[in-house]
Backbone as CSV, one residue per row, in Angstrom:
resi,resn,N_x,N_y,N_z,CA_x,CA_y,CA_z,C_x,C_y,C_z
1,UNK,0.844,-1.189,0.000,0.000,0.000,0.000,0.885,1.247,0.000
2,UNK,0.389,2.273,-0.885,1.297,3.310,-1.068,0.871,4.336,0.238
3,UNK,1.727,4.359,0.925,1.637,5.338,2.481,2.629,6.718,2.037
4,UNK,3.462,6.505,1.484,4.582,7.943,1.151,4.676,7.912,-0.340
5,UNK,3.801,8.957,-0.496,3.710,9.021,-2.558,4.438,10.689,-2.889
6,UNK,5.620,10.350,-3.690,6.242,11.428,-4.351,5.353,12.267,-4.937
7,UNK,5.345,13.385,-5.311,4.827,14.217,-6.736,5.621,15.602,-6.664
8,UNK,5.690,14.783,-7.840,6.768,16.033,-8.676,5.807,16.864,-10.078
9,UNK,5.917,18.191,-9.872,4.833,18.926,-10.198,5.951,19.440,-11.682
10,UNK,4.889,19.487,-13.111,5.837,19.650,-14.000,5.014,20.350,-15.227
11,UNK,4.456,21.378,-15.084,3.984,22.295,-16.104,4.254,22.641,-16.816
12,UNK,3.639,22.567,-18.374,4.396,23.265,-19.735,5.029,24.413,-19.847
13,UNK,4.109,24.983,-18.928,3.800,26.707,-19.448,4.510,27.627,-19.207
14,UNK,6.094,27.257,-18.702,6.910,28.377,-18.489,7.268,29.011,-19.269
15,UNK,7.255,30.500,-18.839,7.882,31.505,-19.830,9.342,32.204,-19.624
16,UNK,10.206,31.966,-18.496,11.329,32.791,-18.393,11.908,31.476,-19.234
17,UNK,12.022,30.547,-19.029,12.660,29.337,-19.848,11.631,28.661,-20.359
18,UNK,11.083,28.484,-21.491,10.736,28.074,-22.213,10.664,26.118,-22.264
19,UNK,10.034,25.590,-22.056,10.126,24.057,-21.575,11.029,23.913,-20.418
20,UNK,11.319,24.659,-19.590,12.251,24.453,-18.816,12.142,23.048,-18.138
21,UNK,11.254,22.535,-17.233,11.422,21.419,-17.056,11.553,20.311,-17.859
22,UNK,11.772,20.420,-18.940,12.522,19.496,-19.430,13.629,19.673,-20.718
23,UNK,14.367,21.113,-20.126,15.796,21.273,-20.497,16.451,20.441,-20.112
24,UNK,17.960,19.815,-20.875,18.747,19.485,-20.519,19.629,19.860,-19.466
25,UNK,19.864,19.475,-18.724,21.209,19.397,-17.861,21.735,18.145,-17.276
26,UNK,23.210,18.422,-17.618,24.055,17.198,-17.546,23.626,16.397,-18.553
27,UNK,23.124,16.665,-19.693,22.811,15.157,-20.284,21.473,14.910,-20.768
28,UNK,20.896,15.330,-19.613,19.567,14.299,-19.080,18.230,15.615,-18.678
29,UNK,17.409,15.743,-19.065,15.815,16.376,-18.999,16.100,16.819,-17.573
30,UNK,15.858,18.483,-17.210,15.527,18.561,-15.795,14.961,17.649,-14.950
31,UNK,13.665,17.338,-15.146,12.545,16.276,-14.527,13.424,14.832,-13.960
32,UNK,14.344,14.723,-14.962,14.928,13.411,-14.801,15.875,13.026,-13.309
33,UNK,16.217,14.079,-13.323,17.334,14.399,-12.394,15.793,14.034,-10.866
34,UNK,14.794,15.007,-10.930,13.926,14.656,-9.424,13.690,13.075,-9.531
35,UNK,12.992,13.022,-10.850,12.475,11.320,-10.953,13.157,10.572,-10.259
36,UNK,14.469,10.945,-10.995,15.831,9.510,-10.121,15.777,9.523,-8.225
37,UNK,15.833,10.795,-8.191,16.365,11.157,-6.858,15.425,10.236,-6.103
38,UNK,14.141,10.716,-6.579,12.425,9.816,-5.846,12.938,8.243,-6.040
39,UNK,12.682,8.094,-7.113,12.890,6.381,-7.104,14.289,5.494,-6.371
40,UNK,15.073,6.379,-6.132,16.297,5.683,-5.068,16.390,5.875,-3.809
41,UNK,15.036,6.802,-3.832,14.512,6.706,-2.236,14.443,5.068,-1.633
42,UNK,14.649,5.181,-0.172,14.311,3.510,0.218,12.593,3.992,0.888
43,UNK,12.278,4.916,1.362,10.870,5.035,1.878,9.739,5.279,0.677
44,UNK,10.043,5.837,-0.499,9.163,6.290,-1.269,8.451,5.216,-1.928
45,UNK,6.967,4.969,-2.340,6.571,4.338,-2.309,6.225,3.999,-3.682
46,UNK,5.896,5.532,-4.115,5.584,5.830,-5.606,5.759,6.975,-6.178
47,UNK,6.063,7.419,-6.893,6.408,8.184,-8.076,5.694,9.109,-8.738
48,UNK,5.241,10.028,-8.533,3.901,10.547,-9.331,4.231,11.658,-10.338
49,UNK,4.033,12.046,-11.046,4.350,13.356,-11.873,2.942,13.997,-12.056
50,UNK,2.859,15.153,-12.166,1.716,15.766,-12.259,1.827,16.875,-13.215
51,UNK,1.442,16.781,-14.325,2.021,17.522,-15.998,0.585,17.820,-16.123
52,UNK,0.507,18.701,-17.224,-0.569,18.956,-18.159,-0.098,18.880,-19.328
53,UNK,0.891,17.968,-19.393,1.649,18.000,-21.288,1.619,16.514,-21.327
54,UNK,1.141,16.042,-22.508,1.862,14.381,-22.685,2.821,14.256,-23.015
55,UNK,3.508,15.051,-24.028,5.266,15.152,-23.921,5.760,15.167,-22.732
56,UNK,5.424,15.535,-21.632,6.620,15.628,-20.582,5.901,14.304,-20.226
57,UNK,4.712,13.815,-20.054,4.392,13.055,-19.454,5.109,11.492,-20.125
58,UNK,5.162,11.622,-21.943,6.132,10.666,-21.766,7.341,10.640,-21.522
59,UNK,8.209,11.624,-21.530,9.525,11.881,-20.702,9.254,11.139,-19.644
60,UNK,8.296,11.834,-19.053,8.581,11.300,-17.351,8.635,9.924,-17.128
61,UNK,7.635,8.987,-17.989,7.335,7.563,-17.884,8.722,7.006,-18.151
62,UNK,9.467,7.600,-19.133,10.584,7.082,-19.971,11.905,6.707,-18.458
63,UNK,11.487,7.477,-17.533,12.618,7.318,-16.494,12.342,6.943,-15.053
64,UNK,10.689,6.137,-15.279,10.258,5.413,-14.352,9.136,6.037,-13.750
65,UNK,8.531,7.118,-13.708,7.857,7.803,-12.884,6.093,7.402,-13.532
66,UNK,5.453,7.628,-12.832,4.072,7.104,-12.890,3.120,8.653,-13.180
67,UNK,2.901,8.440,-14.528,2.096,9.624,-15.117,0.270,9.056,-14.879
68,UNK,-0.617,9.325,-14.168,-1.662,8.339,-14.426,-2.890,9.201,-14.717
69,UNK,-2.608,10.590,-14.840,-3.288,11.582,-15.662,-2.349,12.681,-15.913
70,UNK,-3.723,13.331,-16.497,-2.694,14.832,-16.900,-3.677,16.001,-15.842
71,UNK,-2.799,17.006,-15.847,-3.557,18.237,-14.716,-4.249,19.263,-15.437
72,UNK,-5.016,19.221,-15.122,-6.123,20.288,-15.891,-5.049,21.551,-15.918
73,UNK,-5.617,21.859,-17.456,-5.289,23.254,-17.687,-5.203,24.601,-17.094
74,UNK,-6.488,24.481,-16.175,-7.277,25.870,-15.587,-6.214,25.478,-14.120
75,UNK,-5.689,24.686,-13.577,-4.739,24.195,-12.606,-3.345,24.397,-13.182
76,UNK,-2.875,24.784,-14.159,-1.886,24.778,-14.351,-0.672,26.178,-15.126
77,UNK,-1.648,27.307,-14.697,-1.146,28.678,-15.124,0.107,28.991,-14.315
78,UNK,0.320,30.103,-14.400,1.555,30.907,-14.053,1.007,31.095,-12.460
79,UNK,0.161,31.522,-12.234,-0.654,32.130,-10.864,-1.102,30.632,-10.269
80,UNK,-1.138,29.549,-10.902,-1.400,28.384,-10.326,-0.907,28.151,-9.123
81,UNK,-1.910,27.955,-7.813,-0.795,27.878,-6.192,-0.668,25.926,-6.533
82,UNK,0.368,25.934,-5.327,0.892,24.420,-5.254,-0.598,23.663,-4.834
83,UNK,-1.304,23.932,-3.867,-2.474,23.306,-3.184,-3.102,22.582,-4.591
84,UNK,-3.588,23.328,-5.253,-4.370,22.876,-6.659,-3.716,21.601,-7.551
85,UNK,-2.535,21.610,-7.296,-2.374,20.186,-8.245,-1.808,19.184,-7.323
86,UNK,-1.753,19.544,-6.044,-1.638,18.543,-4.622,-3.203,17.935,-4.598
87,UNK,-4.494,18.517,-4.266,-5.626,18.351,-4.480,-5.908,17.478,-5.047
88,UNK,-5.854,17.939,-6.692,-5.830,16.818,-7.666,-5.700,15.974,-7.749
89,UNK,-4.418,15.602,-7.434,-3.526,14.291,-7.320,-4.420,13.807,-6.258
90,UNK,-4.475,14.037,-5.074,-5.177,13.887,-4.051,-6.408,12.934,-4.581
91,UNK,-7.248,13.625,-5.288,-8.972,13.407,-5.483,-8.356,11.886,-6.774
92,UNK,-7.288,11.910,-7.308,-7.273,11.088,-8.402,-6.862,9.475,-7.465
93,UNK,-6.037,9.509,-6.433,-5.512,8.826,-5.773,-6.226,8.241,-4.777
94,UNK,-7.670,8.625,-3.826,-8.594,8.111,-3.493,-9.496,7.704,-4.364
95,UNK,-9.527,8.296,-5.399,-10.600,8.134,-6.355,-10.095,6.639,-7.048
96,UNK,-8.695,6.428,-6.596,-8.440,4.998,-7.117,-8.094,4.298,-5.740
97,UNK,-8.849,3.987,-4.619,-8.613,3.646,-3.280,-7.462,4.019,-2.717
98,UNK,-6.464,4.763,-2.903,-5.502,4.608,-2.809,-5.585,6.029,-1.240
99,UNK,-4.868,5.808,-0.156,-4.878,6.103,0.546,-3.405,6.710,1.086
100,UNK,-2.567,8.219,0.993,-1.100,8.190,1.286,-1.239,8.860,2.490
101,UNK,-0.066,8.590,3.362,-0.312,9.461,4.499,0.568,10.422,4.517
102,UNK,1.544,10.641,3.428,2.212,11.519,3.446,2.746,11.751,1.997
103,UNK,2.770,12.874,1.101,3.260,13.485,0.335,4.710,14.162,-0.120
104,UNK,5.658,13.331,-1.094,7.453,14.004,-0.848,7.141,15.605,-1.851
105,UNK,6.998,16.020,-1.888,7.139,17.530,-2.433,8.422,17.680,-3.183
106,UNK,8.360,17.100,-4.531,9.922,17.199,-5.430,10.048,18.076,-6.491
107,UNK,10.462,19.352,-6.358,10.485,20.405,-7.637,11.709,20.013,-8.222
108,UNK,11.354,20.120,-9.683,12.557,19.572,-10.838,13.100,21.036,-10.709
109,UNK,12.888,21.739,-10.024,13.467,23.129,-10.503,14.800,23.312,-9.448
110,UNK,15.032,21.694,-8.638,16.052,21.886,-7.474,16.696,20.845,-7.863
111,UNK,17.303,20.475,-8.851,17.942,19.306,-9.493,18.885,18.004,-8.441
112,UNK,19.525,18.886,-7.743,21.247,18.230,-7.275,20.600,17.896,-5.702
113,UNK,20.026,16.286,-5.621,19.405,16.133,-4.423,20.048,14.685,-4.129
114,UNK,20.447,13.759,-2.973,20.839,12.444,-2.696,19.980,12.116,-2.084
115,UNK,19.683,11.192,-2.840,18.252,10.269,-2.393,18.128,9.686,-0.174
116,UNK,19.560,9.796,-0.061,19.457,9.530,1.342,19.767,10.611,2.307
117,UNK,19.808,11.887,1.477,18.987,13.034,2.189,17.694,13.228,2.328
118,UNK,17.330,12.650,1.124,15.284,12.637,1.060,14.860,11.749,1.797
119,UNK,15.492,10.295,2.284,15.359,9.536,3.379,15.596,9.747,4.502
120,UNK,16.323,10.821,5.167,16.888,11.028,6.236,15.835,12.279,6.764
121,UNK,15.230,13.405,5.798,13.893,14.190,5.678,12.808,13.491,6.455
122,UNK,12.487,12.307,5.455,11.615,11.695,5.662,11.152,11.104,7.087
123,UNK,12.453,10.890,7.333,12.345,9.837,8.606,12.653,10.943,10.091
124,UNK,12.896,11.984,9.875,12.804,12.813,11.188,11.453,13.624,10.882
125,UNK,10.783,13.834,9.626,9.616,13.792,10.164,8.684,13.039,10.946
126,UNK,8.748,11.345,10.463,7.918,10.449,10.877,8.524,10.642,12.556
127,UNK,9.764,10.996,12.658,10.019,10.516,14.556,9.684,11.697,14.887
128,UNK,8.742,12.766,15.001,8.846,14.087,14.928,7.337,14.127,15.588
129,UNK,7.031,14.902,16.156,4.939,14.985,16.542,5.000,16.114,16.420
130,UNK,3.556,16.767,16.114,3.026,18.041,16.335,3.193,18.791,15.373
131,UNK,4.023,18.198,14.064,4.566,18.979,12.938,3.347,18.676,12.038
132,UNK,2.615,19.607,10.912,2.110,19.347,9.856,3.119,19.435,8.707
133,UNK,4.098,19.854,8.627,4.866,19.452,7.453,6.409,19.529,7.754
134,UNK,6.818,19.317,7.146,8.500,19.476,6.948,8.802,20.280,5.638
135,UNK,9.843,21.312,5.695,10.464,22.140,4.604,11.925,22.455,4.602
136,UNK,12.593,22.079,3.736,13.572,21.913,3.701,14.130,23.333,3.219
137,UNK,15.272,23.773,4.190,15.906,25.515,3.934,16.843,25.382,4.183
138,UNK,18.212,26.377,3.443,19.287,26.445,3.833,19.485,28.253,4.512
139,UNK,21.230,28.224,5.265,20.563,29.596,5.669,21.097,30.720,4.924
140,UNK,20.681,31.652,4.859,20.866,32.642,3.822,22.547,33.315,4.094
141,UNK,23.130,33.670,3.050,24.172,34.075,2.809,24.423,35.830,3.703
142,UNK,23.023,36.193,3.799,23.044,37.227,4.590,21.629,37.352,5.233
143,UNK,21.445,37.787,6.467,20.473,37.937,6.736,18.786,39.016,6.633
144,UNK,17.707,38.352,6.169,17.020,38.816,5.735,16.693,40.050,6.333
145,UNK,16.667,40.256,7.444,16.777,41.661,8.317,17.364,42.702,7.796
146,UNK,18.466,42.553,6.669,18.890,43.492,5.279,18.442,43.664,4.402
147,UNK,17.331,43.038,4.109,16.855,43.199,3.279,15.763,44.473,2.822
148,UNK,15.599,44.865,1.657,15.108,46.228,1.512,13.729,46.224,0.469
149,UNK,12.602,46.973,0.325,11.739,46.882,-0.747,11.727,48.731,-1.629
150,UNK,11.048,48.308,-2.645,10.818,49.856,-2.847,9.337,50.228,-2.592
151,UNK,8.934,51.624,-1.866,7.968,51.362,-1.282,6.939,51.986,-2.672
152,UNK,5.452,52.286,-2.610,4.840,53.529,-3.330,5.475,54.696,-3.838
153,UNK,5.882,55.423,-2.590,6.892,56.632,-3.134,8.482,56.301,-3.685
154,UNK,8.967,55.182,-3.858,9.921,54.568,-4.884,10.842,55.027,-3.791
155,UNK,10.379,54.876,-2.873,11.536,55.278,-1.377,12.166,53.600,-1.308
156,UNK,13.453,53.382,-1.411,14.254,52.025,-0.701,14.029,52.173,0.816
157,UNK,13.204,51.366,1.850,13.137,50.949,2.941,13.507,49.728,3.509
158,UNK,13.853,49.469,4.585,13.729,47.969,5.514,13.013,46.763,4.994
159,UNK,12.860,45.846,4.694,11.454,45.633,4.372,11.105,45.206,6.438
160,UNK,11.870,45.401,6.904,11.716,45.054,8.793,11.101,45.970,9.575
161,UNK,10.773,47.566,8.205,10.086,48.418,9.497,8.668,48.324,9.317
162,UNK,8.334,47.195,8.487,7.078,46.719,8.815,6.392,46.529,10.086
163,UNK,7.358,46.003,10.534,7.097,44.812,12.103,7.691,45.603,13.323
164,UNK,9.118,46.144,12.862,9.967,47.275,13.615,10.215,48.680,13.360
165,UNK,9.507,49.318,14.125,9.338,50.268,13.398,10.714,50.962,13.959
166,UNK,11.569,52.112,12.568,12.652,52.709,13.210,14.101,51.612,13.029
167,UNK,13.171,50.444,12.579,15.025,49.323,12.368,15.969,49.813,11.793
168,UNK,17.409,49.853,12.732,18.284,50.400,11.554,18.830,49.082,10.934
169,UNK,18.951,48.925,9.556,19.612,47.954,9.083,21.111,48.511,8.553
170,UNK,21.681,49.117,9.377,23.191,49.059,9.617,23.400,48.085,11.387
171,UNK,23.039,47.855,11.572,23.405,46.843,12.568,23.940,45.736,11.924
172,UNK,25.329,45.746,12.943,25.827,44.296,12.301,25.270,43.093,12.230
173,UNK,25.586,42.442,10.919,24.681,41.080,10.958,25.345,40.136,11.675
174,UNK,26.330,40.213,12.203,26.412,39.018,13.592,25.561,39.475,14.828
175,UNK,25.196,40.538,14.898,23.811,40.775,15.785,22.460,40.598,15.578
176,UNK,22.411,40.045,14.271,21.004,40.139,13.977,20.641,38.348,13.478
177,UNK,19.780,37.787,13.719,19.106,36.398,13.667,19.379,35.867,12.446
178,UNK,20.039,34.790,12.346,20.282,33.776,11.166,18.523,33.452,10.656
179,UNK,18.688,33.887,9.545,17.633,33.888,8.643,17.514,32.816,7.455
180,UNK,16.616,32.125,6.970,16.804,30.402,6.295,15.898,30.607,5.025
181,UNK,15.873,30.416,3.683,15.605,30.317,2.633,14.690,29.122,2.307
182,UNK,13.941,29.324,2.214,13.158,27.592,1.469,13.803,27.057,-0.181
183,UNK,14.336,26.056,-0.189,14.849,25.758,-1.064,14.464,24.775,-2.298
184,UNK,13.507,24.130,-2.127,12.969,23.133,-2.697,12.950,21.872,-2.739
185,UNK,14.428,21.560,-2.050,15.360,20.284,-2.197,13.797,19.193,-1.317
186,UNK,13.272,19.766,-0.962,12.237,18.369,-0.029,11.008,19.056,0.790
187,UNK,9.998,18.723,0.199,8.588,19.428,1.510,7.937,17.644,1.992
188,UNK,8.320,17.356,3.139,7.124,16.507,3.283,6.093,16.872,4.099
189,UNK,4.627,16.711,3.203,3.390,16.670,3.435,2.898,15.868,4.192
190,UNK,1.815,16.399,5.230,0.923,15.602,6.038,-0.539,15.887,5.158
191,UNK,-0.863,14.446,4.416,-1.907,14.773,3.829,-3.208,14.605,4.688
192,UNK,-3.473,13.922,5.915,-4.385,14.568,6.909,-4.528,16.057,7.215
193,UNK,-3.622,16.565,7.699,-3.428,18.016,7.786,-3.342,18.833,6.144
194,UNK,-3.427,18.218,5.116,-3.865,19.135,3.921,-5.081,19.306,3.595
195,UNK,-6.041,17.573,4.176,-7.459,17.396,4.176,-8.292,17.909,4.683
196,UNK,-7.705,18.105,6.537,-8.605,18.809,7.323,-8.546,20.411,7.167
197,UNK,-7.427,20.956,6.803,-7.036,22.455,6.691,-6.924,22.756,5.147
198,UNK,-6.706,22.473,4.231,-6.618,23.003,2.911,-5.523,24.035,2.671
199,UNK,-4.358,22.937,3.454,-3.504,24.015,3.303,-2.009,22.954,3.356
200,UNK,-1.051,22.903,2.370,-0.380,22.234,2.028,0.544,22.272,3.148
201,UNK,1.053,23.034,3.609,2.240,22.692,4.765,1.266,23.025,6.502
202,UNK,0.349,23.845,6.429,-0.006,24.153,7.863,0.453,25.389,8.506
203,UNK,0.876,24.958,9.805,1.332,26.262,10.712,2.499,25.383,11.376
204,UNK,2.465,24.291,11.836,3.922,24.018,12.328,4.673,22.876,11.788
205,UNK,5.381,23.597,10.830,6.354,23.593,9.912,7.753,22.814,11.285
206,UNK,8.190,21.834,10.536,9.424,21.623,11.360,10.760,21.567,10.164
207,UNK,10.939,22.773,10.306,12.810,23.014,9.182,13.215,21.899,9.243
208,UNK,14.095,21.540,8.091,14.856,20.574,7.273,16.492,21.439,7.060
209,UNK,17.678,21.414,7.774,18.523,22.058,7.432,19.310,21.649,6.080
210,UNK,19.564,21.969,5.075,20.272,21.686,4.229,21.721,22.382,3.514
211,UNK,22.244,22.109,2.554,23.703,22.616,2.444,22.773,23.362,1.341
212,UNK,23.516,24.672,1.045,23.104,25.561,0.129,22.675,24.708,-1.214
213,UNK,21.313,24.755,-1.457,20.822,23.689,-2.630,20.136,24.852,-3.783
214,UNK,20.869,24.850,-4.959,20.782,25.653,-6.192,19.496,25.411,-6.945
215,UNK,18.566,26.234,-7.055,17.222,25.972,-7.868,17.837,26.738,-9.218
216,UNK,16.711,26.638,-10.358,16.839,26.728,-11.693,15.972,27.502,-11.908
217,UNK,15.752,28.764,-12.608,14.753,29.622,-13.233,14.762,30.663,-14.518
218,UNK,16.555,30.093,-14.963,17.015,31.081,-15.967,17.422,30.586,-16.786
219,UNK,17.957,30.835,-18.074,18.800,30.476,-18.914,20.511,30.034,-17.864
220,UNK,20.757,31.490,-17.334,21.880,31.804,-16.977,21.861,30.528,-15.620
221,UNK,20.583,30.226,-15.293,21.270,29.278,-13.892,21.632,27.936,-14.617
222,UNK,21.263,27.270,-15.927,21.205,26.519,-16.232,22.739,26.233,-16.619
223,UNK,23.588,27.584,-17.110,24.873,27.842,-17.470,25.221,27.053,-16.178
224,UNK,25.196,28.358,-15.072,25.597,27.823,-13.770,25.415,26.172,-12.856
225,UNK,24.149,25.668,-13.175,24.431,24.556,-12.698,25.040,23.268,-13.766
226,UNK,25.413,23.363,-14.861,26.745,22.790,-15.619,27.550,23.358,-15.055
227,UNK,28.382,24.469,-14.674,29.886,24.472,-13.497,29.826,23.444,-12.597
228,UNK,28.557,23.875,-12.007,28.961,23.055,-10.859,28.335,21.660,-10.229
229,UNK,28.220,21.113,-11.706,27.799,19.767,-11.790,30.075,19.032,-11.969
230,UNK,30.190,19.798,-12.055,31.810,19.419,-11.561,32.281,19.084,-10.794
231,UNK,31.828,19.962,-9.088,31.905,19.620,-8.246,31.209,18.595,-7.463
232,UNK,29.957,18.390,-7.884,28.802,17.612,-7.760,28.655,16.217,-8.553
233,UNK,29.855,16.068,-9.148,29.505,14.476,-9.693,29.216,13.008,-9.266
234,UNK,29.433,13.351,-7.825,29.131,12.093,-7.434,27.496,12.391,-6.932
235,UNK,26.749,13.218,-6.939,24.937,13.691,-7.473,24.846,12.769,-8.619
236,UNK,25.365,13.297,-9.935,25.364,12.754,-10.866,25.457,11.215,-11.412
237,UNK,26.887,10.814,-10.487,26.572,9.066,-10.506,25.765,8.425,-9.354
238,UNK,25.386,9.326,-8.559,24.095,8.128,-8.009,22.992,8.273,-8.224
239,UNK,22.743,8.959,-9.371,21.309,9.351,-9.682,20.846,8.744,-11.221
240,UNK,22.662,8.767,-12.144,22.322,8.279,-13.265,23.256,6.671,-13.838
241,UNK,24.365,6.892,-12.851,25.264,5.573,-13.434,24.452,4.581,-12.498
């Protein structure tokens, strides 16, 4: 019985990269790179892809992953939230008895993942109580407390004197709170807590620390993660040799 079901979410419709999920890198289709990572999981149970393209959808089959529909269109825009094709999957997966108690959250857009990091995720959630999800973050290179917006009047502010009013952000950042990035590399879902709340992660979130993990959204990152698939080759042979 499938109790921990992958889905890896994989939409046509990008426009900063153009098919991006299923550009090449290293070789091999973005998508390919999550597929593997899922299937050399030792907890994962099954495989899911959730496309609105049959091209990607046969990609995806081509490298093991279990396409068993396609995602509605009106689910699959630019403004599309994650909940909507979690749902889906959801309603398609009881709708075939199928019962998971937990959901791996795998964006192809975070390529360079070891399957016994996604096991090691996995399993301090399960020893874990009181958590509705797990999210995996690394911590930011500087802290967000520096960080700045432009306001209405095209004034550069805090974005911290929201909350603080008067923050100076010249305070040194060894005085100020290590701040953590969501990265993509792993969300596990409590699909009770998505059922009863309608809400994919919840309110208590238990962090996943990870080593700075590189997502994809450009031409130019795609440059970048060929560098440093150099350093990263042993990603590469346990995912594809």
């Amino acid at each position: 019985m499938a109790k921990i079901v992958a889905i890896i979410p994989a939409r046509s419709g990008s426009k900063g990269v153009v098919d991006k999920n299923i550009k090449f890198l290293g070789g091999y289709p973005l998508i390919a790179w999550s597929i593997l990572a899922a299937k050399k999981s030792k907890l994962i149970d099954r495989v899911l892809v959730s496309t609105d393209s049959d091209m990607y959808a046969e990609i995806a089959k081509s490298f093991g992953a279990e396409v068993p529909f396609l995602r509605p269109k009106n689910i699959s825009r630019d403004k599309s939230g994650d909940i909507e094709f979690v749902l889906h999957a959801l309603e398609w997966l009881n709708n075939n008895s199928i019962e998971p108690e937990l959901f791996i959250h795998i964006r192809p857009t975070t390529p360079f993942r070891d399957p016994e990091v996604i096991d090691i995720a996995i399993e301090k959630f399960n020893n874990s109580s009181n958590y509705s999800s797990l999210r995996s973050v690394h911590e930011m290179s500087e802290t967000a407390y520096k960080c700045f917006e432009i306001n209405r009047d095209s004034r550069l502010v805090p974005i911290c004197d929201r909350k603080l009013k008067n923050f100076d952000s010249n305070i040194p950042r060894q005085s100020l709170p290590i701040t953590y990035a969501a990265n993509g590399y792993i969300d596990v879902l409590s699909v009770p807590n998505i059922k009863r709340t309608g809400s994919i992660h919840g309110e208590n979130i238990l962090p996943f620390i990870t080593n700075v993990s590189y997502e994809v959204d450009t031409v130019e990152d795609f440059d970048y993660l060929e560098f440093h698939l150099k350093k990263k080759k042993y990603i590469f042979d346990l995912l594809f040799e």
